[in-house]
C-alpha positions in Angstrom: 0.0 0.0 0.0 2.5 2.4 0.7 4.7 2.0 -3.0 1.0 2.0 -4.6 0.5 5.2 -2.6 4.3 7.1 -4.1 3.3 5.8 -7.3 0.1 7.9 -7.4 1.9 10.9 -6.4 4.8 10.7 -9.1 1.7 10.6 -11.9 1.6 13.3 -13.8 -1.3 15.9 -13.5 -3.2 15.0 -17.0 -4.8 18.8 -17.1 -1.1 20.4 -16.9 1.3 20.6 -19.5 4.3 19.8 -17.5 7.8 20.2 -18.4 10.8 17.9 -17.9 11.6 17.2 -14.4 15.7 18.6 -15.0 13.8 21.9 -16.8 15.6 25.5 -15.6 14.8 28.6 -16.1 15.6 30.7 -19.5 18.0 33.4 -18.9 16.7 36.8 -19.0 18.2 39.0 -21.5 16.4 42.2 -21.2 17.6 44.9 -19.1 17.7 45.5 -15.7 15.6 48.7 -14.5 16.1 49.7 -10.8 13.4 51.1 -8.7 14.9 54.5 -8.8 13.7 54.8 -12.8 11.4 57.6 -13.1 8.2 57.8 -15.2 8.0 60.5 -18.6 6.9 64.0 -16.6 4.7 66.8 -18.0 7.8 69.0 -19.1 9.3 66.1 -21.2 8.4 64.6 -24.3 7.3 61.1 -24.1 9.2 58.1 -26.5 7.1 58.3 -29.4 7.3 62.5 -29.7 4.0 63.1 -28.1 3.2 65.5 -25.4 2.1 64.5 -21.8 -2.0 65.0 -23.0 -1.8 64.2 -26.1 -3.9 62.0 -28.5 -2.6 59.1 -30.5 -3.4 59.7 -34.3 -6.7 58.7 -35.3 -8.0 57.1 -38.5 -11.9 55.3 -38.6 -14.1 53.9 -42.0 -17.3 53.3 -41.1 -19.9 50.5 -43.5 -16.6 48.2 -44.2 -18.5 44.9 -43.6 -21.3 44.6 -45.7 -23.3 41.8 -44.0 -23.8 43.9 -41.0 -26.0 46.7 -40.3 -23.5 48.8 -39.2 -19.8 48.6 -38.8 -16.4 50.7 -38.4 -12.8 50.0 -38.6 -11.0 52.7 -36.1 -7.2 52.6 -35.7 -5.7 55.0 -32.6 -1.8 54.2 -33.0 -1.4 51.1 -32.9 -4.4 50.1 -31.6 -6.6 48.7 -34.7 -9.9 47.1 -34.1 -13.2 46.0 -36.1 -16.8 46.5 -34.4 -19.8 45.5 -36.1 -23.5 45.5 -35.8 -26.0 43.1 -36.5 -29.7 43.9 -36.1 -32.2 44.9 -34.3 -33.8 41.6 -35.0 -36.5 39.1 -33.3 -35.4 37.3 -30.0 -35.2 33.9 -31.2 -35.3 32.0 -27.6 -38.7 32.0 -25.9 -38.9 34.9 -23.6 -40.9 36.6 -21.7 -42.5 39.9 -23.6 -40.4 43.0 -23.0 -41.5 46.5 -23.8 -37.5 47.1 -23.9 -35.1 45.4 -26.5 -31.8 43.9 -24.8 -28.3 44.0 -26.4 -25.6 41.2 -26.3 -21.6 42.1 -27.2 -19.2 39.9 -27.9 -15.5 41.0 -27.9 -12.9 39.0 -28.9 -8.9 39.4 -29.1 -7.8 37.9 -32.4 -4.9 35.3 -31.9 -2.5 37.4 -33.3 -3.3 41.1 -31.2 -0.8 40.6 -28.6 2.6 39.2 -27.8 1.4 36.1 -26.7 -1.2 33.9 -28.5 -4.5 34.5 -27.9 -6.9 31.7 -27.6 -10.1 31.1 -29.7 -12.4 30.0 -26.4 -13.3 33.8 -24.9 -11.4 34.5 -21.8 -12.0 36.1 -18.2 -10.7 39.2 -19.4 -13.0 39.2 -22.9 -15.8 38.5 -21.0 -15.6 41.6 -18.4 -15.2 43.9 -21.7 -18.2 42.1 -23.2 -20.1 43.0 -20.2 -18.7 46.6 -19.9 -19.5 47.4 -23.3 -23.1 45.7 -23.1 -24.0 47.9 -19.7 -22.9 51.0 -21.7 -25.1 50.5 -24.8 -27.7 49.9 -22.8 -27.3 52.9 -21.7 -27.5 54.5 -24.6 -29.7 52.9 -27.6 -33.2 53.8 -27.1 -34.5 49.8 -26.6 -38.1 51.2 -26.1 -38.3 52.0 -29.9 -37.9 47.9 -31.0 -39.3 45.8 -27.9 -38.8 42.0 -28.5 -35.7 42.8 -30.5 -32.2 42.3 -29.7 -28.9 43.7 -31.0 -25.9 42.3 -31.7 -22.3 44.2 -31.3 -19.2 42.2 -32.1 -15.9 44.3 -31.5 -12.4 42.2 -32.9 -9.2 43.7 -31.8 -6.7 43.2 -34.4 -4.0 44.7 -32.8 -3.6 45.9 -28.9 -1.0 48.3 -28.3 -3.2 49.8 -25.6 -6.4 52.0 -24.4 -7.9 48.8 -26.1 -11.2 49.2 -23.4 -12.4 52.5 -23.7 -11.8 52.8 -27.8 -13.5 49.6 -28.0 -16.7 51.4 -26.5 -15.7 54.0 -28.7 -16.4 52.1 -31.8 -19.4 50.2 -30.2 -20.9 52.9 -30.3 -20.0 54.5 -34.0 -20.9 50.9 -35.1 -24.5 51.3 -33.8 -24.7 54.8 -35.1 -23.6 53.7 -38.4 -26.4 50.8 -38.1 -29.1 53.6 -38.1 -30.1 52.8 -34.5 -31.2 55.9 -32.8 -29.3 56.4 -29.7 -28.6 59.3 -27.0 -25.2 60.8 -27.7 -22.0 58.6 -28.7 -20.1 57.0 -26.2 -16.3 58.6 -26.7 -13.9 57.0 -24.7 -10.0 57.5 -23.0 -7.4 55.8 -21.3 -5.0 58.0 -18.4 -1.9 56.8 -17.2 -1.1 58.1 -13.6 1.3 57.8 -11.5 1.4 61.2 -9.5 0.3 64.7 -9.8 3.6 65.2 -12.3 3.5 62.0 -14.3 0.3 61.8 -16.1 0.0 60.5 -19.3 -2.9 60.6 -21.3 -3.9 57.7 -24.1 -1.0 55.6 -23.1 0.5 53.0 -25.6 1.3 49.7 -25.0 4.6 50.1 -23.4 3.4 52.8 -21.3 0.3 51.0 -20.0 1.8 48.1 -19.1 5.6 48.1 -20.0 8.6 48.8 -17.3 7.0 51.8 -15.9 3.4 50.4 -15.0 5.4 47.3 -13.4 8.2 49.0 -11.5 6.2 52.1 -10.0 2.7 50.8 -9.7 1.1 53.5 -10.7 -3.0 53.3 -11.5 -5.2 52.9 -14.9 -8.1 55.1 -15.2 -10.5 54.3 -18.3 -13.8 56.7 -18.6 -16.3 57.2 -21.2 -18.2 60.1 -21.6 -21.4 61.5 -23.7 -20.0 64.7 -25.0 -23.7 66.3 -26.2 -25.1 65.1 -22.9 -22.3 66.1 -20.7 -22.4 62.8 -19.0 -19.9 60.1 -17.9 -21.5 56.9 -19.2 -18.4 54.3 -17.9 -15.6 54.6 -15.2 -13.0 52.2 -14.3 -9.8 52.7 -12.0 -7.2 50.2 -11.5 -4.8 50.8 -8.9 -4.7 53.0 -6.2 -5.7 57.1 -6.2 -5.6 59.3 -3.3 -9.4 61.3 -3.6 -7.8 64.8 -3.9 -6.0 63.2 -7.1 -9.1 61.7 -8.8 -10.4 65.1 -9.4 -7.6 66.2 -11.6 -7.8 62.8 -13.4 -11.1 62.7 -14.1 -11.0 66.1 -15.3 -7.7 65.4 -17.6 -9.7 62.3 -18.8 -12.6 65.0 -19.9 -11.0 67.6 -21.4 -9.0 64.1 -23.6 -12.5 63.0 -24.8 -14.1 66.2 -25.6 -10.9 66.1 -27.9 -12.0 62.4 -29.2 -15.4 63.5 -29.8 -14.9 65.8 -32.3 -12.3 63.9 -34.4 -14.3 61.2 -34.3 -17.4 63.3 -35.6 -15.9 64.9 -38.1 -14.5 61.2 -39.3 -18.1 60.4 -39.2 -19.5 63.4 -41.4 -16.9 62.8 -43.9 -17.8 58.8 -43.9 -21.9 59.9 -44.5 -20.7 62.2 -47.3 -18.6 59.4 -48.9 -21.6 57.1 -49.0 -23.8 59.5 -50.3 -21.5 60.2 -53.1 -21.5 56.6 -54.0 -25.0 55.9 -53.8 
């Protein structure tokens, strides 16, 4: 009994992919960064030439997939992803009546938007931005104009090089606009880097949101979505810590970037209308 009993421990764990038991670890060939390395400040310029506030350059075509009702490709940097919209259409499952429609999002990393691969199955994190972006549609399509109707939003990331969240309700909500579904106001989004009242960076790339700096001095995340006509904030997320008296100035930063947004992103959106009129 007591060999059968080392025997069962020596198996090998069937749901793990376990290495060799003489495995080591691969060197690390990257630099070393002490904790005395300081973050880009206001008065500096950051890596890529931008300013401590300012905006990644912005390019959006709207009506690129043709199955769906409405659709937009935005690029910020980096940063490209695909949303489309498909509906409103009947609830197929059996449901109770509802004077209100519902929406349902999917969003998805494709396996090639980050470093690493990302898997087909949705994850833990794709499901929490599903649900974000759902709650703040919700928000903002007038449901009581279709009940028993649903709509479908699908947003793809192609490529992540950060701010992937708040431009992904960004173009969530072009898509719908595109799709000829009335709504309140769009939903403009931003992403601020902060790490004290001097380091503040606004629309942070990839490296800045979560390269050396994020990891060595902590820092937060703060991600906000507004509805410039409305003058409203329709989502807010921190992650990290923020003394109160510090919030202020970072939600008010995070403002002042998306009223910014807004009106690049309308004037991409006039010039997308006038396009397809020309065509048709």
């Amino acid at each position: 009994y007591f060999i059968q009993s080392n025997l069962s421990l020596k198996m090998p764990d069937a749901k793990r992919n376990c290495g060799p038991e003489d495995a080591i670890e691969p060197p690390v060939l990257s630099k070393e960064f002490s904790s005395s390395d300081k973050a880009p400040q206001k008065s500096k310029t950051r890596p890529d030439g931008r300013k401590w506030n300012e905006l990644r350059p912005l390019f959006m075509k709207a009506g690129i997939i043709t199955k769906a009702q409405g659709s937009v490709y935005l690029e910020m940097g980096n940063t490209k992803l695909i949303a489309a919209v498909y509906g409103p259409k009947e609830i197929v499952k059996r449901e109770e009546f509802s004077l209100k429609g519902k929406v349902f999002c999917e969003f998805k990393f494709m396996p090639f938007a980050k470093i690493h691969y990302c898997e087909p199955r949705q994850n833990f994190e794709e499901k929490i931005i599903s649900k974000c972006i759902c709650d703040a549609m919700e928000g903002v399509i007038l449901l009581e104009r279709f009940p028993k109707a649903q709509v479908d939003i699908s947003v793809q990331v192609i490529e992540d090089d950060g701010g992937v969240l708040p431009l992904a309700l960004t173009a969530a909500s072009v898509a719908v606009g595109n799709a000829n579904i009335e709504i309140k106001d769009l939903v403009v989004g931003t992403t601020l880097r902060f790490f004290d009242a001097e380091n503040l960076l606004v629309d942070p790339n990839g490296e800045e949101e979560h390269g050396r700096h994020s990891r060595i001095l902590g820092g937060a995340g703060f991600h906000m979505a507004i509805l410039p006509s409305l003058s409203q904030i329709s989502y807010l997320k921190q992650t990290g810590r923020i003394e109160q008296s510090q919030a202020k100035d970072c939600i008010e930063t995070s403002w002042e970037a998306c009223l910014r947004l807004a009106t690049g992103i309308k004037k991409l959106m006039k010039e997308s209308i006038e396009e397809t009129e020309e065509i048709r």
